[in-house]
Residue, then its C-alpha position, 0 to 999 in steps of 0.5 A: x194528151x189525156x186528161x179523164x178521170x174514171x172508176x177504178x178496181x180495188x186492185x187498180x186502186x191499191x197498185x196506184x196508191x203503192x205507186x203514189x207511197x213510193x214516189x212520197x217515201x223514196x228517201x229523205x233526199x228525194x223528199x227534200x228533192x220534191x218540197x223544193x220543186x214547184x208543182x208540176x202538171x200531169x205526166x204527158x202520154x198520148x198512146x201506147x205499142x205492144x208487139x209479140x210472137x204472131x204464133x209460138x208453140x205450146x212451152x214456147x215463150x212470148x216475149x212481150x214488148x211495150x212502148x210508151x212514145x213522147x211521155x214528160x215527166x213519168x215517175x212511175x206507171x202502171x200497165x194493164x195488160x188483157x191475157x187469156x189465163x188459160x192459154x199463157x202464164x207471166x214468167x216470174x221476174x220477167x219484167x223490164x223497164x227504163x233504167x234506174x226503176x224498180x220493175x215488177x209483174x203480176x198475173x191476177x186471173x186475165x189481167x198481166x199487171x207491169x209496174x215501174x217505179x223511179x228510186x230514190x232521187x232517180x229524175x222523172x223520165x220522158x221520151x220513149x219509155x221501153x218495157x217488156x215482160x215474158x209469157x209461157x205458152x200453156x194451151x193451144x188458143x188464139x188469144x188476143x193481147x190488149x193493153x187496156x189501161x196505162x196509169x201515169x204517175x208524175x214526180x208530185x203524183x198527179x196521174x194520167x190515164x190512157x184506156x185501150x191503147x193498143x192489142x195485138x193477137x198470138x196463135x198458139x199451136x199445139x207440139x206437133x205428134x211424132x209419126x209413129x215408126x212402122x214395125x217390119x213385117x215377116x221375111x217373105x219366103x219365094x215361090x217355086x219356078x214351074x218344072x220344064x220337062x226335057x224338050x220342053x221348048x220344042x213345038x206342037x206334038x214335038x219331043x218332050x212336050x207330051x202334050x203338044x202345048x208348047x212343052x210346058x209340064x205341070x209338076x203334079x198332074x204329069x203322069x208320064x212314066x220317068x226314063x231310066x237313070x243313064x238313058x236318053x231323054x224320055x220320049x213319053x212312048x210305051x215300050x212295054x209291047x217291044x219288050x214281051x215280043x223281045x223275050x219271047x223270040x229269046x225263049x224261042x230260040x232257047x228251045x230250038x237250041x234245046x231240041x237240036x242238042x237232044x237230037x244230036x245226043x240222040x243220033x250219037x247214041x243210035x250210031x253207037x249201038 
């Protein structure tokens, strides 16, 4: 149990003073409720829990908890959490705690401000006190967050003060980048098999290779004269000789035909006469 008095903010002091205005003005039952109940002690809390996401992504949300174990007669509170405003933000509305209370929160540059307070003639609460309050993920960070006070307001206004209770710490990583999609590159266009001369399988100096290297024929450089449409398969051999003895013998042959027809004419003429 804490019992310690301390300088308190502006804002510290206001949020305790409404806090303090709504336990006295709750109603006129709840007046007459707290005239006739003797003076009670300070409201009883030794610590407090705070858990949350270990890691969430940008837009994510951090859901928050808060536990107040073992309290006594709690009619209000007022919790002061540390945030890194750059990196989270309160969802409006998202605060929670005990039933039968009125529930608020409000984010005043670092500090994340939960507040509860009993109605009407709602009893004082003990035990294990639940809330909870729901952050957005602005901004990759780690950050860390820390219940730095913890304000108990009992039924006759009495407070209790905790400081630095409890802290817990989110990394928020960066929405991951999409791999971009690889644009199809142009159809690739084949290339031409080699040309294989006729014979081109046979061996050294063999039919058809021309150079005796295995029949291999390059298509640009092979000077070799084509064979005639229809004939053999061309052996690469120059018959240009063959042909001019071929047709001399026939124009020999023609002129002994010639000049044995005009000795014949010539000896039936004589022979005339």
């Amino acid at each position: 149990m804490q019992h310690r008095t301390r300088l308190r903010s502006r804002t510290t002091t206001r949020l305790t003073t409404t806090l303090r205005t709504a336990v006295i003005t709750a109603g006129g039952v709840g007046l007459a409720v707290l005239a006739a109940t003797p003076a009670a002690a300070a409201p009883v809390a030794t610590t407090a829990t705070i858990t949350a996401p270990a890691t969430v992504t940008v837009g994510d949300t951090v859901d928050v908890a808060l536990t107040l174990p073992a309290t006594s007669d709690v009619f209000a509170y007022e919790i002061d959490i540390a945030a890194d405003a750059d990196a989270v933000e309160v969802v409006d509305g998202s605060a929670t705690g005990p039933d039968g209370g009125f529930d608020s929160v409000e984010q005043d540059g670092d500090t994340v401000t939960l507040l509860h307070t009993r109605l009407g003639t709602s009893p004082a609460l003990s035990g294990d006190l639940a809330a909870s309050v729901e952050l957005t993920a602005t901004s990759p960070a780690t950050v860390d967050l820390a219940v730095t006070s913890v304000t108990l307001v009992a039924s006759d206004g009495s407070t209790t003060t905790l400081t630095d209770p409890a802290s817990t710490t989110v990394t928020i990583a960066a929405v991951p980048t999409a791999s971009p999609t690889p644009t199809p590159g142009p159809p690739s266009t084949p290339t031409a098999a080699p040309t294989t001369a006729p014979g081109g399988t046979g061996g050294a100096g063999g039919p058809g290779t021309g150079t005796g290297t295995g029949g291999s024929v390059d298509p640009v450089t092979d000077t070799s004269p084509a064979p005639a449409g229809g004939a053999l398969a061309w052996t690469g051999a120059d018959l240009a000789p063959w042909i001019a003895a071929s047709v001399a013998l026939l124009l020999a042959g023609a002129g002994l035909v010639a000049a044995r027809r005009r000795a014949s004419r010539a000896t039936r003429t004589e022979d005339a006469r």
